[in-house]
N, C-alpha and C positions, 0 to 999 in steps of 0.2 A: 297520148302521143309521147313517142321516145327523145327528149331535146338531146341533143348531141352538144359534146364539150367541145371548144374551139383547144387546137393544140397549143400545148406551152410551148415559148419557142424559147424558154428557159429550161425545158426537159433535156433529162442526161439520157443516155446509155450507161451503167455499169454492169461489174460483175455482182451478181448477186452473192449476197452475204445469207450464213444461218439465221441471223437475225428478221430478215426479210421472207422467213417461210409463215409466220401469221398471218403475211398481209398478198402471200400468193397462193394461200386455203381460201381464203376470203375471196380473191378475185374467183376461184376454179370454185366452187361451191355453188358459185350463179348456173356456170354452167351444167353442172352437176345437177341443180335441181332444175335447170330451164327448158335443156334443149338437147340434143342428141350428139352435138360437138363433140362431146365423150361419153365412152358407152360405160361411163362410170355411175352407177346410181346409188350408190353414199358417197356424199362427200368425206374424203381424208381429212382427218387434223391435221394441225398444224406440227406435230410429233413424226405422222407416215410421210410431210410434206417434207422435213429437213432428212427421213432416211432415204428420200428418193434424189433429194439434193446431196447427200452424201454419197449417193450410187452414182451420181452421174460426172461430180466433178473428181471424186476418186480416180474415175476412170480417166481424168483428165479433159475431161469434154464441157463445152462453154454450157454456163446458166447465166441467163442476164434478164437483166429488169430493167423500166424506161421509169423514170422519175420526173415530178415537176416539183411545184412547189407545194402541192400538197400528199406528195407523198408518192409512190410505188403507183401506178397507172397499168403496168401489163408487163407481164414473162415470159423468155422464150431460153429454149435450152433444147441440145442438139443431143438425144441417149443411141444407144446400141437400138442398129435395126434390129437385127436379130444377133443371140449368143454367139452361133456357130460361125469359130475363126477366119472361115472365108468371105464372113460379112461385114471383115473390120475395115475395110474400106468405106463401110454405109451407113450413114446415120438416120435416123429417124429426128423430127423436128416437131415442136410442141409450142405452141402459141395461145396466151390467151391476154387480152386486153378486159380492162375493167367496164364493164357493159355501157359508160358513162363515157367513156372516153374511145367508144368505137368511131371509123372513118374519121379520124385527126391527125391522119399518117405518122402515129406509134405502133400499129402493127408493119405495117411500109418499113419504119427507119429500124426497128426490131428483128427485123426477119435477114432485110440486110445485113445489118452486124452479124449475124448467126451462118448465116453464110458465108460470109466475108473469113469469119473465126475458123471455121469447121475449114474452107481451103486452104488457109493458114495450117492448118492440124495433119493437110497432104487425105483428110476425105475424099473420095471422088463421085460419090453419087449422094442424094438428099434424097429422105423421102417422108412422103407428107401421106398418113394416114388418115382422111380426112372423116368424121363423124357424119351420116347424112347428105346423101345426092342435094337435097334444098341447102344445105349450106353454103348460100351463095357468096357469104362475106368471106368465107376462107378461100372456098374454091377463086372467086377471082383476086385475093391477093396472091395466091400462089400463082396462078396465071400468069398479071403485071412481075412476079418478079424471076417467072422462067422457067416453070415448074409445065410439064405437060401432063395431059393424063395418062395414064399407064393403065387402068381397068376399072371394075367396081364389082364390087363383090354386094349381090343382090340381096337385099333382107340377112345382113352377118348379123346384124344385134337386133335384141325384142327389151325395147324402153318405152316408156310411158303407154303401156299396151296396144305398141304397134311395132311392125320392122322393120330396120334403118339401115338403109346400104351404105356401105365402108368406099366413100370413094380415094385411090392411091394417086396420088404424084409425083412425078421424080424429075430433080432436076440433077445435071451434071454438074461438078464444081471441079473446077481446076481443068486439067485436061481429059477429065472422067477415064472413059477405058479406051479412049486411043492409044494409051503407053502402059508399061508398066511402072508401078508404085519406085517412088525411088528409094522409100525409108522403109520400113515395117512400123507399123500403128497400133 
């Protein structure tokens, strides 16, 4: 039986630091070897972890970590949907809590901030790539926090020798596409 941590209500939000890609290989590595949440099957070191942290905040786009007292607890960070310049309006969104500290509203207060930061940025659309139709712990945090589904792309990955639909959600940030962008991004 999986015991579930009670939240620290001493846990931070920050930005994450290079320092901090060890211990966010560590958290994504569960996932990598557990479950279909990423259609990732090697886990990255902690080396490809700080060039993807370097890709992302280069670009200027938020990466943050929930901390308690014992340390880094879960990572969220907001990359390019896609390269092509007409998608600089959209982000794509990545979440992962330490399997230990799942439902203690750190993905809740994480996904928040990242949203929060990303409309701050003048983003108008979010989008949530989700690993796995049974992914029920993501799909409904992105529910509670606004996300609708937009489709599912049936059997897109072949993990643990079976096939796992890509379910998408997108949430509007800001005043999404009722207006036009006021800055360029």
């Amino acid at each position: 039986m999986n015991t579930l941590a009670a939240a620290d209500h001493s846990s931070r939000i920050r930005n994450a630091v290079l320092t901090d890609t060890t211990r966010i290989a560590e958290i994504y590595a569960h996932y990598v070897r557990t479950s279909v949440a990423t259609f990732e099957e090697t886990p990255p070191d902690a080396v490809e972890i700080a060039a993807r942290f370097h890709r992302v905040t280069t670009l200027g786009l938020p990466w943050i970590v929930i901390e308690d007292a014992a340390g880094v607890q879960g990572y969220a960070y907001a990359g390019p949907f896609r390269d092509r310049s007409a998608y600089r309006f959209s982000v794509e969104d990545s979440i992962y809590i330490d399997a230990g500290h799942l439902r203690c509203g750190y993905g809740t207060r994480l996904l928040n901030e990242l949203i929060s930061r990303c409309e701050a940025l003048g983003k108008r659309q979010m989008i949530a790539v989700i690993g796995g139709s049974q992914s029920a712990g993501s799909i409904g945090l992105h529910s509670r926090l606004g996300f609708e589904t937009a489709g599912v792309l049936p059997s897109a990955g072949f993990k643990f020798n079976d096939w796992a639909d890509s379910v998408l959600m997108t949430r509007t940030l800001g005043e999404g596409g009722a207006t036009p962008p006021e800055t360029e991004s």
